[in-house]
MMTF fields as JSON, N, C-alpha, C and O atoms, coordinates in Angstrom:
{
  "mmtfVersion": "1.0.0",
  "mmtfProducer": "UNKNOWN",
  "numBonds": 431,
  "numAtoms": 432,
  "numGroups": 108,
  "numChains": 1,
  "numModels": 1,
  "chainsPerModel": [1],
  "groupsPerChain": [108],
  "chainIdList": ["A"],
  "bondAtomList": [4, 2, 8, 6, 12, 10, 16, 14, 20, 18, 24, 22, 28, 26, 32, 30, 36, 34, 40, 38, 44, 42, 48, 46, 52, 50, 56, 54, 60, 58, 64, 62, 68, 66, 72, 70, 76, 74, 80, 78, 84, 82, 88, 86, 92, 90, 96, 94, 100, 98, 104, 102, 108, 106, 112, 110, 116, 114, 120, 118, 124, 122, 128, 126, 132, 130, 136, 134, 140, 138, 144, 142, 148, 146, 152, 150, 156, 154, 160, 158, 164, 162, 168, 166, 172, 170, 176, 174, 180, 178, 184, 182, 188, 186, 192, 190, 196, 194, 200, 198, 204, 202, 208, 206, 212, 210, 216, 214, 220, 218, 224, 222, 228, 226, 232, 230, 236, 234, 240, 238, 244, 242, 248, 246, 252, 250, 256, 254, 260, 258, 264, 262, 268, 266, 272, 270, 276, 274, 280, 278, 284, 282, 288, 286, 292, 290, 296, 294, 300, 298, 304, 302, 308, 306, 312, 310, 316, 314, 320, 318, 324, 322, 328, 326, 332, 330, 336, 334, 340, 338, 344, 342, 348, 346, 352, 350, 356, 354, 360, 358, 364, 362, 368, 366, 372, 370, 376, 374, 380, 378, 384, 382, 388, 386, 392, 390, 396, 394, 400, 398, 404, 402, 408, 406, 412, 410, 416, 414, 420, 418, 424, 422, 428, 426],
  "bondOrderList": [1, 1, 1, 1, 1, 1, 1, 1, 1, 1, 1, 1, 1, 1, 1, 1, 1, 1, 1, 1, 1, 1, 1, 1, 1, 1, 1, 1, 1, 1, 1, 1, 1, 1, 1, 1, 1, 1, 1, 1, 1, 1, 1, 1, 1, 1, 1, 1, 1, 1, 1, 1, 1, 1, 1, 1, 1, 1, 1, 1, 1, 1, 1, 1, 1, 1, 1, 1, 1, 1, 1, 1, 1, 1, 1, 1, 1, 1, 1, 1, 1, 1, 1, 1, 1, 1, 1, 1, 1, 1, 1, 1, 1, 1, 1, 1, 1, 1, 1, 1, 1, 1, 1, 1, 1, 1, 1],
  "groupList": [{"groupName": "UNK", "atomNameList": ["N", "CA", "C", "O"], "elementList": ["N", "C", "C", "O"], "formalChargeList": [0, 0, 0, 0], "bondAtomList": [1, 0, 2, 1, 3, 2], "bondOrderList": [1, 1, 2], "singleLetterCode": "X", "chemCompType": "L-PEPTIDE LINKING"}],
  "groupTypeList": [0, 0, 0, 0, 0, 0, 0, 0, 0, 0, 0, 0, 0, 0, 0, 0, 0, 0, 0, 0, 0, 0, 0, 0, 0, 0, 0, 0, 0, 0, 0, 0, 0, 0, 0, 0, 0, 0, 0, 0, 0, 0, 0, 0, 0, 0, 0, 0, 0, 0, 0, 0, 0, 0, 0, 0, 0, 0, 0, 0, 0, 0, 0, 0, 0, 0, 0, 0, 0, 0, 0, 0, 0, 0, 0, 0, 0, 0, 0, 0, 0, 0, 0, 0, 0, 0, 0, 0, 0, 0, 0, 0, 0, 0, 0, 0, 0, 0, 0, 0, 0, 0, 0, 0, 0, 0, 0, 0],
  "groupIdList": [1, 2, 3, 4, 5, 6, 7, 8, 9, 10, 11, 12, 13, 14, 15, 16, 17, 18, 19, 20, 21, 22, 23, 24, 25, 26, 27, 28, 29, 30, 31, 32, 33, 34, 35, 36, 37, 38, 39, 40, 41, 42, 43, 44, 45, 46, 47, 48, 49, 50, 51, 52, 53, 54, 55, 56, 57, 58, 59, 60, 61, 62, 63, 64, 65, 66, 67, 68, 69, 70, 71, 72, 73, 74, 75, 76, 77, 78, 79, 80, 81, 82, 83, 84, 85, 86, 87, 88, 89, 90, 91, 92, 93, 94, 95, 96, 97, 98, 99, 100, 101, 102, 103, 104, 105, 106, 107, 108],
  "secStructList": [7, 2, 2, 2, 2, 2, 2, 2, 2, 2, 2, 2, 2, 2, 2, 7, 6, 6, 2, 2, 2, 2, 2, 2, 2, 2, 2, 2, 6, 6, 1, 1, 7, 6, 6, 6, 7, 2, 2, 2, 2, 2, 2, 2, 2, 7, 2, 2, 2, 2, 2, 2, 2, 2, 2, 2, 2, 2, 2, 2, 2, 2, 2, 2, 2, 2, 1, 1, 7, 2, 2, 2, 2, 2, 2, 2, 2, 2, 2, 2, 2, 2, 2, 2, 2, 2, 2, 2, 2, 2, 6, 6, 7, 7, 2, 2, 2, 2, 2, 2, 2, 2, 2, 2, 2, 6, 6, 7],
  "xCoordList": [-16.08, -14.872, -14.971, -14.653, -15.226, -15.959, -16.31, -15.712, -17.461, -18.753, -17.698, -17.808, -16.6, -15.899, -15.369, -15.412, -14.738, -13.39, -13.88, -13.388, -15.13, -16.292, -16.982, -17.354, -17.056, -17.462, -16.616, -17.047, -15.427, -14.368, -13.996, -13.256, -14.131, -13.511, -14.748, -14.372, -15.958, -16.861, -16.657, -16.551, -16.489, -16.371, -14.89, -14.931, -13.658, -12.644, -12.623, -12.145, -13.518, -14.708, -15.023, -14.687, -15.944, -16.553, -15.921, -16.323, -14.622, -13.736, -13.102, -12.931, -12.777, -11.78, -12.302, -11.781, -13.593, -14.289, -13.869, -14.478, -12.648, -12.182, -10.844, -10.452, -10.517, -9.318, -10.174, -9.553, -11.136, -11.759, -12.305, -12.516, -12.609, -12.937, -11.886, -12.107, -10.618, -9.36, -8.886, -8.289, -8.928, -8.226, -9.151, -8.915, -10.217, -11.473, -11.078, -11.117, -10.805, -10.595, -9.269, -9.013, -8.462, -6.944, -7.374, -7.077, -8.101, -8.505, -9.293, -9.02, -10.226, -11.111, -10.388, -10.598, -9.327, -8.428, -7.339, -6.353, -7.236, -6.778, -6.94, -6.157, -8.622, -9.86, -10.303, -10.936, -9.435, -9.49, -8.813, -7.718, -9.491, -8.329, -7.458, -7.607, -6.445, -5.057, -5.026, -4.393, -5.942, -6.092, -6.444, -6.162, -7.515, -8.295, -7.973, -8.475, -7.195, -6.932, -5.089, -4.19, -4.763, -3.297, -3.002, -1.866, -4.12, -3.74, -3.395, -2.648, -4.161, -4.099, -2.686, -1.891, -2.384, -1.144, 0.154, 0.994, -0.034, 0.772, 0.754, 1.661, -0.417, -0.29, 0.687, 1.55, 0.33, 0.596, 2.036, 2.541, 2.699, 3.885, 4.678, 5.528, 4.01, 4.542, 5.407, 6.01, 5.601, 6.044, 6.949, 6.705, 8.41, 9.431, 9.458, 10.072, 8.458, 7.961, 7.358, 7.716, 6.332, 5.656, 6.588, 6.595, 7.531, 8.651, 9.705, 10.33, 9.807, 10.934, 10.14, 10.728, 8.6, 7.666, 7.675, 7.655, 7.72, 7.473, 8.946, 9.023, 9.918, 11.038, 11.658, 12.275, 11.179, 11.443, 10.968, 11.625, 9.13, 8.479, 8.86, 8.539, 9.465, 9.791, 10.942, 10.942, 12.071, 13.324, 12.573, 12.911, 11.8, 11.233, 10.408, 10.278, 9.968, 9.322, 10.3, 10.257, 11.078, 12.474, 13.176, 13.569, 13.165, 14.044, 13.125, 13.577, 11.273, 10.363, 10.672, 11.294, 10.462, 10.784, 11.811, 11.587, 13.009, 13.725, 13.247, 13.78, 12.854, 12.243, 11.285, 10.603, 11.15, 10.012, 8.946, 8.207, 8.45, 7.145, 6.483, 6.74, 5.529, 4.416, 3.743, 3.506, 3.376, 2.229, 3.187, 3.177, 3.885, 5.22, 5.174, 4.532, 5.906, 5.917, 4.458, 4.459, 3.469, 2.23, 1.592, 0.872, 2.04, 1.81, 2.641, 2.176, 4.029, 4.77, 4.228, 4.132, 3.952, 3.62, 2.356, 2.418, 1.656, 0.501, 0.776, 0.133, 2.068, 2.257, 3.116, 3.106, 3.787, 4.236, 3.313, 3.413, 2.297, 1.04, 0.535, 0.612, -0.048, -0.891, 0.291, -0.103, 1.413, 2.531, 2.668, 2.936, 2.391, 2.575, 1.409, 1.546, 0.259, -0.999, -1.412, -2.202, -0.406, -0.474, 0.305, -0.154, 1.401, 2.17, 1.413, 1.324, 0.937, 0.638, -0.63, -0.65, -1.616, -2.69, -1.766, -2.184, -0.313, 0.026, 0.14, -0.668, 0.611, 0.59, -0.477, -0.307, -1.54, -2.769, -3.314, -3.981, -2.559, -2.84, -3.729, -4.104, -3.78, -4.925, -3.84, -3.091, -4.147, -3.753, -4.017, -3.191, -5.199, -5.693, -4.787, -4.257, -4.264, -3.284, -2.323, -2.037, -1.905, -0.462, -1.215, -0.494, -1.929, -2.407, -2.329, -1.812, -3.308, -2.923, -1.893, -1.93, -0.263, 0.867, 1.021, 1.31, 0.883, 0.698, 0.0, 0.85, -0.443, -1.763, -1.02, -0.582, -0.894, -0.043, 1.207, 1.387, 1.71, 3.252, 3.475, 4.506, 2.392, 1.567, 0.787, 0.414, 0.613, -0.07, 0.966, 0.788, 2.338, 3.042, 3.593, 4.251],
  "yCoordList": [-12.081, -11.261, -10.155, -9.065, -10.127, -9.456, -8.074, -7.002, -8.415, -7.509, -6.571, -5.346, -7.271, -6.371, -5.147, -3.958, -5.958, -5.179, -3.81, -2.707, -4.575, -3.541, -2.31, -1.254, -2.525, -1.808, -0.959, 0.059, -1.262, -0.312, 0.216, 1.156, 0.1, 0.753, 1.881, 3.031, 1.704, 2.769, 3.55, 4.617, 3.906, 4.149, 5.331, 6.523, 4.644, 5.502, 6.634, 7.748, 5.913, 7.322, 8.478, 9.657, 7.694, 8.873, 9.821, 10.893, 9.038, 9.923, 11.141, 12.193, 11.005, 11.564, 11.438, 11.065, 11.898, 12.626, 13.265, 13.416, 13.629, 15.373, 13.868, 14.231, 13.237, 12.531, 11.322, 10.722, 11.245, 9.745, 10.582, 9.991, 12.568, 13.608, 14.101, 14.582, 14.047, 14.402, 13.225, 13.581, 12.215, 10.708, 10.649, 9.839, 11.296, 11.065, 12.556, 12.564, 13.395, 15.063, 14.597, 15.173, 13.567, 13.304, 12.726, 13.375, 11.57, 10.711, 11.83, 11.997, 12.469, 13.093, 13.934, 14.096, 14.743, 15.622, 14.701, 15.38, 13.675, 12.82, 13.266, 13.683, 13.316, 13.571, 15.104, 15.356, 16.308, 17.579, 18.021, 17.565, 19.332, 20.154, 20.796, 21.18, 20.726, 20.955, 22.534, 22.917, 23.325, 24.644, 25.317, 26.409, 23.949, 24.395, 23.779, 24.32, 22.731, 21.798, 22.032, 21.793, 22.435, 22.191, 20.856, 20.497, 19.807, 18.466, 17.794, 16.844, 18.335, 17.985, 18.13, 17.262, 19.519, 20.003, 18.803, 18.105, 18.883, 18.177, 16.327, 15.591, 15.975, 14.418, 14.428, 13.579, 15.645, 16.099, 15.716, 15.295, 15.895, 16.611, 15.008, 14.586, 14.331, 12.808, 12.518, 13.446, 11.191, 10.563, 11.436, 11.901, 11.457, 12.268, 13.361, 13.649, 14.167, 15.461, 15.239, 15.688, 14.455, 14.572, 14.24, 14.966, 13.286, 12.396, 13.599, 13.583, 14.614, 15.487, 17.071, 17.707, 17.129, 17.305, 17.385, 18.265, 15.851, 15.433, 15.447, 15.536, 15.349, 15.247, 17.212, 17.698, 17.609, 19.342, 19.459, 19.662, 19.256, 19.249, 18.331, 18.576, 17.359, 16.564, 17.129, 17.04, 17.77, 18.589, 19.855, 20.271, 20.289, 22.106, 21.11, 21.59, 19.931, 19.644, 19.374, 19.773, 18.691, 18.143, 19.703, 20.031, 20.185, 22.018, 22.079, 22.094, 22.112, 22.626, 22.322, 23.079, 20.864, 19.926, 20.411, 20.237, 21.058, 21.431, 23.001, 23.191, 23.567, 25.028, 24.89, 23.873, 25.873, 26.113, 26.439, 27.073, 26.258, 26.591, 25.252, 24.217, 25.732, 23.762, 24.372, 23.601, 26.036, 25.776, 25.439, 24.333, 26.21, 25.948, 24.424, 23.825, 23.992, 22.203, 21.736, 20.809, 22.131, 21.296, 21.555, 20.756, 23.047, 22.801, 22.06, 21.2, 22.4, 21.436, 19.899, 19.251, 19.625, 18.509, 17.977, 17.035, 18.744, 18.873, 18.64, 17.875, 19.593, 19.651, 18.449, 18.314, 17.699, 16.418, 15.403, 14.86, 15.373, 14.148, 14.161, 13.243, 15.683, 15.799, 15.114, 14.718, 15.15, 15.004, 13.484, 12.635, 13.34, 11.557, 10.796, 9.833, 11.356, 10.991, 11.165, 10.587, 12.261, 12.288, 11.225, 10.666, 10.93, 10.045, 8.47, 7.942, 7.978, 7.108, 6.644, 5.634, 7.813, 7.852, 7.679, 7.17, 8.508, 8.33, 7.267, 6.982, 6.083, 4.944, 4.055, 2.861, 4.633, 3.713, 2.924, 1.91, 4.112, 3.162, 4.533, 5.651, 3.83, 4.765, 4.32, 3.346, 5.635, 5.641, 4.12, 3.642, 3.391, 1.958, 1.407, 0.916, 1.278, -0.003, 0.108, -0.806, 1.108, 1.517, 1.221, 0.839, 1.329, 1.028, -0.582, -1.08, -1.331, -2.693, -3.24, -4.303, -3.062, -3.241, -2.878, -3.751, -1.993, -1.343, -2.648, -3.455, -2.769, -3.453, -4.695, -5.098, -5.376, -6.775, -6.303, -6.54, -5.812, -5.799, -5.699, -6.132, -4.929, -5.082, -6.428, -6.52, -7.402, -8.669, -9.757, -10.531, -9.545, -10.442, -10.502, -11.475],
  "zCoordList": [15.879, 15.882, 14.838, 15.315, 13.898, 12.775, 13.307, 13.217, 13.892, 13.939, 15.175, 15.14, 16.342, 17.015, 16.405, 16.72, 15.213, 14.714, 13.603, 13.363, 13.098, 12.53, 13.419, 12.907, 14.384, 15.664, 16.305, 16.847, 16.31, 16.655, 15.563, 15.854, 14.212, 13.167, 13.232, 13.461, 13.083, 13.311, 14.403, 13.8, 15.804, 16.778, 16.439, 16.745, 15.753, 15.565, 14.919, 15.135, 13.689, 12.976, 13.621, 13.5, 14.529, 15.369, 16.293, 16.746, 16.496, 17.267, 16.561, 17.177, 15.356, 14.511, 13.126, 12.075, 13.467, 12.274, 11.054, 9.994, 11.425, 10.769, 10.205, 9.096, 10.373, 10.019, 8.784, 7.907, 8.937, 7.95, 6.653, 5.594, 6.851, 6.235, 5.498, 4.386, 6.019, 5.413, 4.67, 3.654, 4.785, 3.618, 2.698, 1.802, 2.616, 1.935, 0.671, -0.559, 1.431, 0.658, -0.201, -1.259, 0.278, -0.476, -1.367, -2.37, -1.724, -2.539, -3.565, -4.753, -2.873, -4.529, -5.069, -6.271, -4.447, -5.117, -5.81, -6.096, -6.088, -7.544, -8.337, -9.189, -8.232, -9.448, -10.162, -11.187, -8.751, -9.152, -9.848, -10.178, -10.344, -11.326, -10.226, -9.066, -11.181, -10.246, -9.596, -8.613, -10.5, -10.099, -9.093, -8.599, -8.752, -7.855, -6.382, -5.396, -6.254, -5.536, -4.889, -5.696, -3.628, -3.122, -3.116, -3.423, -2.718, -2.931, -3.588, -3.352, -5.26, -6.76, -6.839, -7.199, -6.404, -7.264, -6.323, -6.891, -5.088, -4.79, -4.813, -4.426, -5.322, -5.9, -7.36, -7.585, -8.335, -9.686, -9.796, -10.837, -8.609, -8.54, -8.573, -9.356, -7.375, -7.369, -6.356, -5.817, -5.939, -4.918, -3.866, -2.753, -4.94, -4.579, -3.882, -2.854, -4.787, -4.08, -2.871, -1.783, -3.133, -1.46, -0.641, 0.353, -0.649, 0.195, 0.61, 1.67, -0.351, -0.266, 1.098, 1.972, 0.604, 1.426, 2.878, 3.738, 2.797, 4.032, 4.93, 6.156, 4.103, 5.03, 5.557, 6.505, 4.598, 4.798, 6.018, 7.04, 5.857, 7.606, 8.6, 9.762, 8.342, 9.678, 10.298, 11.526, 9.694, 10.03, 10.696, 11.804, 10.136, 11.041, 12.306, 13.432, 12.039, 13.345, 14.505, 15.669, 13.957, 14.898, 15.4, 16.519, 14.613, 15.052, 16.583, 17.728, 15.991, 16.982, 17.696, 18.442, 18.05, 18.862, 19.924, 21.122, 19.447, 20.646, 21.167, 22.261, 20.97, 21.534, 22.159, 22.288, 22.592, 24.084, 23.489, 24.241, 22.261, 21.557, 21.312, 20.697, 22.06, 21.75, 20.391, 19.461, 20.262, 19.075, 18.043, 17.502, 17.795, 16.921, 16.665, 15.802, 17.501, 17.62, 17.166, 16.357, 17.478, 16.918, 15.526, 14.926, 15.012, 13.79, 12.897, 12.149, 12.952, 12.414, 12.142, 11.1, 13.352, 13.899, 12.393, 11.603, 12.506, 12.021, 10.5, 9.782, 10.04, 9.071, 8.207, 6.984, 9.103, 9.232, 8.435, 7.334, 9.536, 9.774, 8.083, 7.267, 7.892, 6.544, 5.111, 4.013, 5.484, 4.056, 4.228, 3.379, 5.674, 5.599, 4.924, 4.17, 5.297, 4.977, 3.091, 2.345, 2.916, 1.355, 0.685, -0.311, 1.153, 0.871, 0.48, -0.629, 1.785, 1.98, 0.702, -0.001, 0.748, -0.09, -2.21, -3.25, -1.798, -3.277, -3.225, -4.109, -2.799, -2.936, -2.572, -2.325, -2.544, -2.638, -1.139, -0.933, -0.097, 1.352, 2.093, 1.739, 3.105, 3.894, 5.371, 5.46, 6.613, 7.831, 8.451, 9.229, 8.07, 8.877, 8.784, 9.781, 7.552, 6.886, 7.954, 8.727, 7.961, 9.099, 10.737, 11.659, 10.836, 12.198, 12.731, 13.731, 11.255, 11.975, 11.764, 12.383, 10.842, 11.551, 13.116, 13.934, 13.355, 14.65, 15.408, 15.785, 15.506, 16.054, 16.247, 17.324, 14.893, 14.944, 15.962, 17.156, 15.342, 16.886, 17.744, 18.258, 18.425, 19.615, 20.196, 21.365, 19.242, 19.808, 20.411, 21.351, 19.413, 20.023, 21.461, 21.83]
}
């Protein structure tokens, strides 16, 4: 069962390359100078902020959401995903963690 669950975790990789590249870019920008780094500055800043962040973009996504603009709607969208993903990383989690809840609630 192992070697499955190891096998599909590689495989998701490979799908979404650019997503295992981005949780990876959140984490070393901890470690950056804030100068140089939008990520830095916005870990710097702290929880709240990102939380306050993330809820600014989820309201312009929800606006999108009702208009006849998909790009509109998908950057938002986009812009959503990245503040959640910062979030998550300020507190020391990664997108997986949230998946296998997912996963579990789905089994029952």
């Amino acid at each position: 069962m192992e070697l499955n669950e190891n096998t599909s975790e590689v495989k998701k990789e490979k799908k979404f390359p650019f997503l295992k590249k981005l949780e990876m870019m959140m984490e070393e920008s901890k470690l950056e100078d804030a100068k140089k780094s939008k990520m830095k500055r916005v870990h710097k800043k702290g929880n709240s902020q990102i939380a306050k962040k993330m809820g600014e973009e989820a309201v312009e996504m929800v606006i999108a959401s009702e208009q006849d603009n998909d790009e509109n709607f998908l950057e938002e969208s986009a812009d959503v995903f990245f503040y959640y993903l910062m979030a998550l990383h300020a507190r020391g989690f990664e997108l997986k963690d949230v998946l296998e809840i997912l996963k579990k609630r789905h089994k029952k």
